[in-house]
N, CA, C and O atoms as a GROMACS GRO file, in nm:
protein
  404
    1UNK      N    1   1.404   1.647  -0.555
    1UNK     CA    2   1.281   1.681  -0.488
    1UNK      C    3   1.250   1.576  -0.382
    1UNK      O    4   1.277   1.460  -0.409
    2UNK      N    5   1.194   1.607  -0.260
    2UNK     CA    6   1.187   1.513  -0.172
    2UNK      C    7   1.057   1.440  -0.207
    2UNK      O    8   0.973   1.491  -0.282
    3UNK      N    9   1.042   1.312  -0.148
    3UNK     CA   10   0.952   1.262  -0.143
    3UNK      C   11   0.779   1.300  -0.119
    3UNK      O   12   0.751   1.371  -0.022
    4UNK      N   13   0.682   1.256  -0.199
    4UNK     CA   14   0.562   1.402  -0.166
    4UNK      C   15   0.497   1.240  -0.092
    4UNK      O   16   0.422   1.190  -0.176
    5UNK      N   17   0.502   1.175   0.002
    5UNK     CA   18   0.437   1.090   0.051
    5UNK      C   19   0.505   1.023   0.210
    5UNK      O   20   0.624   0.994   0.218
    6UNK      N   21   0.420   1.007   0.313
    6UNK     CA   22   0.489   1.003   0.426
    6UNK      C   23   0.399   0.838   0.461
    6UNK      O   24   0.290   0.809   0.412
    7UNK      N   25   0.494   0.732   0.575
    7UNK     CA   26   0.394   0.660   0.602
    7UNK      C   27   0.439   0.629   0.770
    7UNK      O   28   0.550   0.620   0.823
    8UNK      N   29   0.290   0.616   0.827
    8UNK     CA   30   0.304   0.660   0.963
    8UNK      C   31   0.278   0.499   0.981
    8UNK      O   32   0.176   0.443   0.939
    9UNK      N   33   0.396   0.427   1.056
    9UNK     CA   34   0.356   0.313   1.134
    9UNK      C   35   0.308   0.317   1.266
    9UNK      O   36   0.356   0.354   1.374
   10UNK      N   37   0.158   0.250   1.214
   10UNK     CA   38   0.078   0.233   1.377
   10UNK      C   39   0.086   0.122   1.494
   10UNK      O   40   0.029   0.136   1.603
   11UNK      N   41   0.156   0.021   1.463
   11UNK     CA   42   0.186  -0.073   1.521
   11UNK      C   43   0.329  -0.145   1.464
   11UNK      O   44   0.362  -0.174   1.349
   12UNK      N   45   0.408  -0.163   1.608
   12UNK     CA   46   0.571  -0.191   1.562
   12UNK      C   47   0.648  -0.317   1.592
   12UNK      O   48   0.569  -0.376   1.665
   13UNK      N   49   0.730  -0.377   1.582
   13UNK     CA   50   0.742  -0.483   1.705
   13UNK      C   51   0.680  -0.627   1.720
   13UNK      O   52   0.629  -0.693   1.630
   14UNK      N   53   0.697  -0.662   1.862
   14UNK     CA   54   0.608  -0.725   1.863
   14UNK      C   55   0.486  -0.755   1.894
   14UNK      O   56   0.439  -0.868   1.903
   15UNK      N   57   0.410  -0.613   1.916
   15UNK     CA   58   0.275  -0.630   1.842
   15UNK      C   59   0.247  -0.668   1.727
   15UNK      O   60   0.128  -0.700   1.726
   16UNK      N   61   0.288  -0.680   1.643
   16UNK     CA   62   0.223  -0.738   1.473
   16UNK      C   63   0.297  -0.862   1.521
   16UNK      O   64   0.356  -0.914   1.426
   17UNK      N   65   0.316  -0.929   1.641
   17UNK     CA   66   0.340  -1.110   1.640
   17UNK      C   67   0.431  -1.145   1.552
   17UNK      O   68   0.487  -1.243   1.600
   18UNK      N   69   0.474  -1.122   1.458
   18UNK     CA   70   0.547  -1.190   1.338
   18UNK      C   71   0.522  -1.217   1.229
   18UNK      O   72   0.621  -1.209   1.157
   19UNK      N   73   0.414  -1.251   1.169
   19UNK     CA   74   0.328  -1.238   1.080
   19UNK      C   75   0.306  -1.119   0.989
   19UNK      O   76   0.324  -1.103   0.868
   20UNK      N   77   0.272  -1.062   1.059
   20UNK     CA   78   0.260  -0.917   0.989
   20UNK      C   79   0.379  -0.762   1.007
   20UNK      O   80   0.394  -0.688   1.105
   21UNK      N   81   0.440  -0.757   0.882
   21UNK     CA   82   0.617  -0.691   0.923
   21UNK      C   83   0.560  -0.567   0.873
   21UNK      O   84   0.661  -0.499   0.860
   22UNK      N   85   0.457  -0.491   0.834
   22UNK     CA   86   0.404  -0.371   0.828
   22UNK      C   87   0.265  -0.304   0.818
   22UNK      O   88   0.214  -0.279   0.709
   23UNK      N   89   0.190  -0.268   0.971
   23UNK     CA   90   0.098  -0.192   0.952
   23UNK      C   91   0.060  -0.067   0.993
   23UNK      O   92   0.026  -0.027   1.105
   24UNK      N   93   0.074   0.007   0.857
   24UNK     CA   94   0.095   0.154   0.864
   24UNK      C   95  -0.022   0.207   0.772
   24UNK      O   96  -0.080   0.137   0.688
   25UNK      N   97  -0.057   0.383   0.807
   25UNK     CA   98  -0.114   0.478   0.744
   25UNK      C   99  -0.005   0.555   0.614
   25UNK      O  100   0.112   0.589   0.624
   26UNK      N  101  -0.084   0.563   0.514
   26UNK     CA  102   0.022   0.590   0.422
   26UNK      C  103  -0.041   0.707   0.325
   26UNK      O  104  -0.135   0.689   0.248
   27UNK      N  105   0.017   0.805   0.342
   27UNK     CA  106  -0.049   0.943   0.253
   27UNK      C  107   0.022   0.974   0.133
   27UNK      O  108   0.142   0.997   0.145
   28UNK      N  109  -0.019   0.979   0.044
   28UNK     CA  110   0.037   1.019  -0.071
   28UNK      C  111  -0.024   1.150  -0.154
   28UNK      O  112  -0.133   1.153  -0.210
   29UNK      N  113   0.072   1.255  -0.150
   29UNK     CA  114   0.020   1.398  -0.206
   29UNK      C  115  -0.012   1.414  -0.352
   29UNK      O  116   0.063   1.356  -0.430
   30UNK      N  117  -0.114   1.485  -0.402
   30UNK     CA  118  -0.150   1.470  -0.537
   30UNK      C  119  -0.055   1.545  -0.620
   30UNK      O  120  -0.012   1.660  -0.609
   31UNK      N  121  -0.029   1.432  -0.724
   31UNK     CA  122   0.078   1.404  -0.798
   31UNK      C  123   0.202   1.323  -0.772
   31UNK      O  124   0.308   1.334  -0.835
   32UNK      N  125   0.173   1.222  -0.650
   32UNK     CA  126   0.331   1.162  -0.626
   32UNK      C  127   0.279   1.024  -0.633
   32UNK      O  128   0.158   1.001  -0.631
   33UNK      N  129   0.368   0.933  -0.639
   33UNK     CA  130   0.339   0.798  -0.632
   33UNK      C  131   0.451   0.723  -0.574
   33UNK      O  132   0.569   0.755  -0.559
   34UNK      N  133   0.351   0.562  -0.531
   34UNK     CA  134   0.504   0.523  -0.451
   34UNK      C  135   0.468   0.401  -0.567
   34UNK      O  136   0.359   0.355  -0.602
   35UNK      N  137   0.652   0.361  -0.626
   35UNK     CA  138   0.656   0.333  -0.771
   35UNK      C  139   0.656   0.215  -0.744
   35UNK      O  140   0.639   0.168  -0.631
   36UNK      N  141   0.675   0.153  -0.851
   36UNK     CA  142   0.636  -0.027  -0.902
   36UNK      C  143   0.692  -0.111  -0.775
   36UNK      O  144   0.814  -0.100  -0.788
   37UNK      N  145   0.672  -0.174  -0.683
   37UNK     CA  146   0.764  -0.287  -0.635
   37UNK      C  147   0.724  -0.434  -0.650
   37UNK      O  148   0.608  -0.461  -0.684
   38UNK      N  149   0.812  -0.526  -0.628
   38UNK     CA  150   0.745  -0.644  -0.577
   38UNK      C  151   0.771  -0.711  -0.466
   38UNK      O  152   0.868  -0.694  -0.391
   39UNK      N  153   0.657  -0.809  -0.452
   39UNK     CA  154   0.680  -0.866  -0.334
   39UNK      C  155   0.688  -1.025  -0.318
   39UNK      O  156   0.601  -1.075  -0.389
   40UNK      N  157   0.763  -1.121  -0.250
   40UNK     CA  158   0.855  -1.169  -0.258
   40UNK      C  159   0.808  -1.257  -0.116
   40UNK      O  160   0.823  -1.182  -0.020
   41UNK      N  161   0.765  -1.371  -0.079
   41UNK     CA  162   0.734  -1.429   0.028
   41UNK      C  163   0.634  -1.374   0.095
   41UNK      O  164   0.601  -1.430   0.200
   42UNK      N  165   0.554  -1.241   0.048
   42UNK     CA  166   0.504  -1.161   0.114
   42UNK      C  167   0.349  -1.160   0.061
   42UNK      O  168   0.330  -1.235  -0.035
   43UNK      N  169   0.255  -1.100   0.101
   43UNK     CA  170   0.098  -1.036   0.035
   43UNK      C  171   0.141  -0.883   0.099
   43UNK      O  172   0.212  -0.859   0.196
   44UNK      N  173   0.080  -0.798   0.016
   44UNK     CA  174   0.021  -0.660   0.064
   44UNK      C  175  -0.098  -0.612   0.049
   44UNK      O  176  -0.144  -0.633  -0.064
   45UNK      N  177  -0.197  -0.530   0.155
   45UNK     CA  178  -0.298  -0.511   0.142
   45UNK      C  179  -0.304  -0.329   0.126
   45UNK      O  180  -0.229  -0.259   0.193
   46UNK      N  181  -0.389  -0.280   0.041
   46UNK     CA  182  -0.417  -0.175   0.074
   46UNK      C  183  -0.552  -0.122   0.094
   46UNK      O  184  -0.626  -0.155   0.001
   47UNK      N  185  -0.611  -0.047   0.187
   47UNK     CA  186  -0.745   0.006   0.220
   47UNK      C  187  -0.749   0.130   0.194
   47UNK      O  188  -0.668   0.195   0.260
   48UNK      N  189  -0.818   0.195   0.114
   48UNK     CA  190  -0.841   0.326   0.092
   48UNK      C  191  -0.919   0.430   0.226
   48UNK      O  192  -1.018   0.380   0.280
   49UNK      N  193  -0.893   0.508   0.254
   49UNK     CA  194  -0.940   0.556   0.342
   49UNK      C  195  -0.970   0.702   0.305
   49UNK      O  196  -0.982   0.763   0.411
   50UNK      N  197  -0.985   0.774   0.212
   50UNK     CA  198  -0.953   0.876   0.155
   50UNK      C  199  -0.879   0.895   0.036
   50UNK      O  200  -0.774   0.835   0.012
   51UNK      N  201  -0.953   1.008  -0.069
   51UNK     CA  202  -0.879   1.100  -0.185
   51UNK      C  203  -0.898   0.974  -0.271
   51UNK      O  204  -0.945   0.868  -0.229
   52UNK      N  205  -0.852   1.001  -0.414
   52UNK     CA  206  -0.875   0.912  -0.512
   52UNK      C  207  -0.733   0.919  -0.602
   52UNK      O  208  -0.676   1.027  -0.613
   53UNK      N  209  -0.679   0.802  -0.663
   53UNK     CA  210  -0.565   0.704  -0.735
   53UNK      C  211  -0.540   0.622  -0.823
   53UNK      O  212  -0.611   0.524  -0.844
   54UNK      N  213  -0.461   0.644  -0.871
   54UNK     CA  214  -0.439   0.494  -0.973
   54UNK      C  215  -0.384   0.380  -0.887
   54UNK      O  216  -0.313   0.393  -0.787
   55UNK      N  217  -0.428   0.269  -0.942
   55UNK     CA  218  -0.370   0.170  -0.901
   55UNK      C  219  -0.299   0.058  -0.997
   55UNK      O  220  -0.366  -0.017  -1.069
   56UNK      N  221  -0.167   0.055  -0.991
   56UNK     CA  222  -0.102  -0.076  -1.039
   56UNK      C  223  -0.094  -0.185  -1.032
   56UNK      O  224   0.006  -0.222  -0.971
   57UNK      N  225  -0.166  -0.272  -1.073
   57UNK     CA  226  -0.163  -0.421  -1.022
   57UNK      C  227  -0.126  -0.528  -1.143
   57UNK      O  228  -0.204  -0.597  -1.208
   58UNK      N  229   0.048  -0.518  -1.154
   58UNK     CA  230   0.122  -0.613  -1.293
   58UNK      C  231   0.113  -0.502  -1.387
   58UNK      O  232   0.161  -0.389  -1.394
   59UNK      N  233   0.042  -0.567  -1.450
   59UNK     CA  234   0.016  -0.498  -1.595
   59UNK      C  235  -0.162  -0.416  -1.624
   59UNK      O  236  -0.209  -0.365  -1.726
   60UNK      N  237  -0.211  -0.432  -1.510
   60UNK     CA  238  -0.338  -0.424  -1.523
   60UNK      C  239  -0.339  -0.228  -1.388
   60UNK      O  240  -0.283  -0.205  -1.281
   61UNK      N  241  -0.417  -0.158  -1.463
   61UNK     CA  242  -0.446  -0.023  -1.378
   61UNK      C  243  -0.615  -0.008  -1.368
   61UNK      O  244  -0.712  -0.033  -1.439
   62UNK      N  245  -0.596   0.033  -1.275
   62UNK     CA  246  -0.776   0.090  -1.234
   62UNK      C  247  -0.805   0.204  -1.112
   62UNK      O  248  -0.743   0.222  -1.007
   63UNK      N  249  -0.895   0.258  -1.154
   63UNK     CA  250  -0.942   0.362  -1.010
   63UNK      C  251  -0.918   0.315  -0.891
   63UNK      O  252  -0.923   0.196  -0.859
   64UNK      N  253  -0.887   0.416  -0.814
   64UNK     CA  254  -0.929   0.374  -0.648
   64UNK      C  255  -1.007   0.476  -0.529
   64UNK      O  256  -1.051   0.584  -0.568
   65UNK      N  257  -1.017   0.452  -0.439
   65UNK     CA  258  -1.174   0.596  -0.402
   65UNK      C  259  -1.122   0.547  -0.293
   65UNK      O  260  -1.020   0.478  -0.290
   66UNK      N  261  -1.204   0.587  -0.174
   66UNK     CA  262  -1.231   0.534  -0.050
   66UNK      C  263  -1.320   0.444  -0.047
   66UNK      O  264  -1.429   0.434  -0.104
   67UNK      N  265  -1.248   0.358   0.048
   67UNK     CA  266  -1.374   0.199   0.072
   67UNK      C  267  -1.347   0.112   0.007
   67UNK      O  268  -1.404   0.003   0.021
   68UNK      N  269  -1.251   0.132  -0.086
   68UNK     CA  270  -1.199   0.046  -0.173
   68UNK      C  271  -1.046  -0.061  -0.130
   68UNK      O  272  -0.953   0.013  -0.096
   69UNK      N  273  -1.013  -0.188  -0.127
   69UNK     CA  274  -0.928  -0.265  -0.057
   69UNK      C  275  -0.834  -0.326  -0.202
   69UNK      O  276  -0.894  -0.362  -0.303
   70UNK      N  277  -0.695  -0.330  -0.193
   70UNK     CA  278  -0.691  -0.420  -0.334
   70UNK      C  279  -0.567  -0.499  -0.211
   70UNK      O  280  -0.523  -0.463  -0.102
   71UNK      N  281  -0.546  -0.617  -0.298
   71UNK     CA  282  -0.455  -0.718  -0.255
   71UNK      C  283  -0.355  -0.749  -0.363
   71UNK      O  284  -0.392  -0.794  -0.472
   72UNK      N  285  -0.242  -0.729  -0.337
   72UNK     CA  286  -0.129  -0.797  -0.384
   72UNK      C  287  -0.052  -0.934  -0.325
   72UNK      O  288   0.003  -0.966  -0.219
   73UNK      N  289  -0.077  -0.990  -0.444
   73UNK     CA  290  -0.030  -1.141  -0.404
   73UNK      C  291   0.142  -1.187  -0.414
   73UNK      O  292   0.218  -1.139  -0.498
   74UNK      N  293   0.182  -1.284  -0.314
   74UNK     CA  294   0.300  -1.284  -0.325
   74UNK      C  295   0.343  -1.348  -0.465
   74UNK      O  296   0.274  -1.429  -0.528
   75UNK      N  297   0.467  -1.299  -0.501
   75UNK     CA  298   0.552  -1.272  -0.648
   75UNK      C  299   0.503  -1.197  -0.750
   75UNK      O  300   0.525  -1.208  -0.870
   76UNK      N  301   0.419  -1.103  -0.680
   76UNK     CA  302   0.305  -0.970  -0.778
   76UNK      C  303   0.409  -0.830  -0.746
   76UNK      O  304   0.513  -0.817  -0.681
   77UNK      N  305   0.345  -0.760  -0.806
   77UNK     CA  306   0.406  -0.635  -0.836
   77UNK      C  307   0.326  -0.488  -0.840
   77UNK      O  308   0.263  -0.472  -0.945
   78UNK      N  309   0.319  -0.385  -0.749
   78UNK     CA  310   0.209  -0.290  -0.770
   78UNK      C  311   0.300  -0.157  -0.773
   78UNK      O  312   0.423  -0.154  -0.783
   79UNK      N  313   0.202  -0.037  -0.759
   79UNK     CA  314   0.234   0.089  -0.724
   79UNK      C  315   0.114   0.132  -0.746
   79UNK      O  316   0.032   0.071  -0.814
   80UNK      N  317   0.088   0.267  -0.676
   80UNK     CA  318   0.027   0.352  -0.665
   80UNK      C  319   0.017   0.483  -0.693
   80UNK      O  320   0.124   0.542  -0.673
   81UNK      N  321  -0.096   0.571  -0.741
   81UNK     CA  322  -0.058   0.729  -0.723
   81UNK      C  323  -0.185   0.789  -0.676
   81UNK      O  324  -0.276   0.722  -0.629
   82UNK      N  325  -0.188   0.945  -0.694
   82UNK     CA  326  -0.260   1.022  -0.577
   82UNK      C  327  -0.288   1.066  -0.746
   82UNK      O  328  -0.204   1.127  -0.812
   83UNK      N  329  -0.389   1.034  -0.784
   83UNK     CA  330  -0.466   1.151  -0.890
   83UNK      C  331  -0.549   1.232  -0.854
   83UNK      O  332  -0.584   1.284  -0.960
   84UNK      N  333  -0.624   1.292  -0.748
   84UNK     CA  334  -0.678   1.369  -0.731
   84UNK      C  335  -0.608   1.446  -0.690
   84UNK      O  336  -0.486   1.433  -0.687
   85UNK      N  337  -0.702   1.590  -0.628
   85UNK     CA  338  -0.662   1.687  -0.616
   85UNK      C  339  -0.649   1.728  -0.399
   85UNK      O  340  -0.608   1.824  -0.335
   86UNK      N  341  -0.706   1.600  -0.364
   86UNK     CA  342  -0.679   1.604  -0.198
   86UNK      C  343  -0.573   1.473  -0.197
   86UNK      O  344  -0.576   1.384  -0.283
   87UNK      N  345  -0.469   1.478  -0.070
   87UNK     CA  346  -0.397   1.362  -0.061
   87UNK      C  347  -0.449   1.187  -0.068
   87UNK      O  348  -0.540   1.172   0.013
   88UNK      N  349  -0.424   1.087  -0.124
   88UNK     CA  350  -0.427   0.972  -0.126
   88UNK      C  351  -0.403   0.938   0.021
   88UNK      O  352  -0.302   0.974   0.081
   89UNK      N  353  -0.533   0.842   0.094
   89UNK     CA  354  -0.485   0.796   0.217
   89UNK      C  355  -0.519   0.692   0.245
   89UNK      O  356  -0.641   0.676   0.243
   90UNK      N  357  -0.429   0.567   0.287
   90UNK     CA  358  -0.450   0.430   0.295
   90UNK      C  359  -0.364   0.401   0.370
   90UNK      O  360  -0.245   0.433   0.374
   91UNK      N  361  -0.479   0.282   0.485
   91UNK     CA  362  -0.417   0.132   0.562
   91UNK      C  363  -0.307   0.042   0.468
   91UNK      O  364  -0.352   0.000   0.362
   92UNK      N  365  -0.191   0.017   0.494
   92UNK     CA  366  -0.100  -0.041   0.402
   92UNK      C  367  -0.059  -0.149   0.539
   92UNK      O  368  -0.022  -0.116   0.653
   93UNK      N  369  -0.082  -0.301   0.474
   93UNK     CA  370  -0.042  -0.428   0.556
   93UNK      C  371   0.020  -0.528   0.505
   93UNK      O  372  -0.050  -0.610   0.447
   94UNK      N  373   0.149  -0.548   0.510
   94UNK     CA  374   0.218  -0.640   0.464
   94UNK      C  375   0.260  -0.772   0.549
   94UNK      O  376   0.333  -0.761   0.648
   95UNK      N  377   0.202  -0.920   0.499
   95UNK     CA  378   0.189  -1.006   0.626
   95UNK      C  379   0.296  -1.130   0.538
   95UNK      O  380   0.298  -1.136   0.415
   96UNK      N  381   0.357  -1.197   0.601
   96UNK     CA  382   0.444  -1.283   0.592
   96UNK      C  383   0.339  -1.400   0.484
   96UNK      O  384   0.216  -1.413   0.482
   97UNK      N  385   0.428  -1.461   0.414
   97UNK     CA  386   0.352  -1.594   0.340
   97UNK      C  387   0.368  -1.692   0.430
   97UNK      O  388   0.469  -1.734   0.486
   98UNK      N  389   0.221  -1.736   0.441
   98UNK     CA  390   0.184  -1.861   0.538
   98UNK      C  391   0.288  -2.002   0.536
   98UNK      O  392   0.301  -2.080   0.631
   99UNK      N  393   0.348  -2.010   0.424
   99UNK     CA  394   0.461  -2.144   0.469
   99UNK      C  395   0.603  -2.102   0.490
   99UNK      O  396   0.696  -2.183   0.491
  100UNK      N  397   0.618  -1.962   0.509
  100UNK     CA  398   0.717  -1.889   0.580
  100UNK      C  399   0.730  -1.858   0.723
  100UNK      O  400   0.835  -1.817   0.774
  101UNK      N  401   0.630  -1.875   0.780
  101UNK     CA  402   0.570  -1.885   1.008
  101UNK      C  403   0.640  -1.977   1.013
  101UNK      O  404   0.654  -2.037   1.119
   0.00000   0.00000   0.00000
């Protein structure tokens, strides 16, 4: 089955300066999730912008809505899913660890 989640990068290059190696819109269709990863020299941010989700953060899960921001810290581990019944939609920013510039 293909993937039920698409992510649109809004800025590429060197616009994000170096610092920041991904900032994209990221939709996720209800019932799909994008699964556990970690991250590794890195932080990731996510901003809710729409639809409602679980959120993975380690070992710890909680709601997510719109308006809602969570942060993953570098050598952390998350994932996400789309539990409602409209698509999951979030700002996704992944910025370099500061003694890595």
């Amino acid at each position: 089955m293909a993937d039920r989640h698409t992510t649109e990068k809004l800025l590429e290059g060197e616009r994000l300066s170096g610092k920041v190696t991904l900032f994209a819109k990221v939709t996720i269709l209800p019932g799909d999730e994008l699964p556990y990863h970690e991250h590794h020299g890195e932080t990731e941010v996510y901003h809710i912008l729409s639809g409602e989700g679980i959120y993975q953060d380690n070992n710890k899960t909680y709601p997510v809505q719109a308006g809602m921001t969570t942060f993953c810290e570098d050598g952390s581990g998350h994932a996400v899913s789309c539990s409602g019944k409209e698509p999951l939609v979030f700002l996704a920013m992944i910025q370099k660890k500061a003694e890595l510039l």
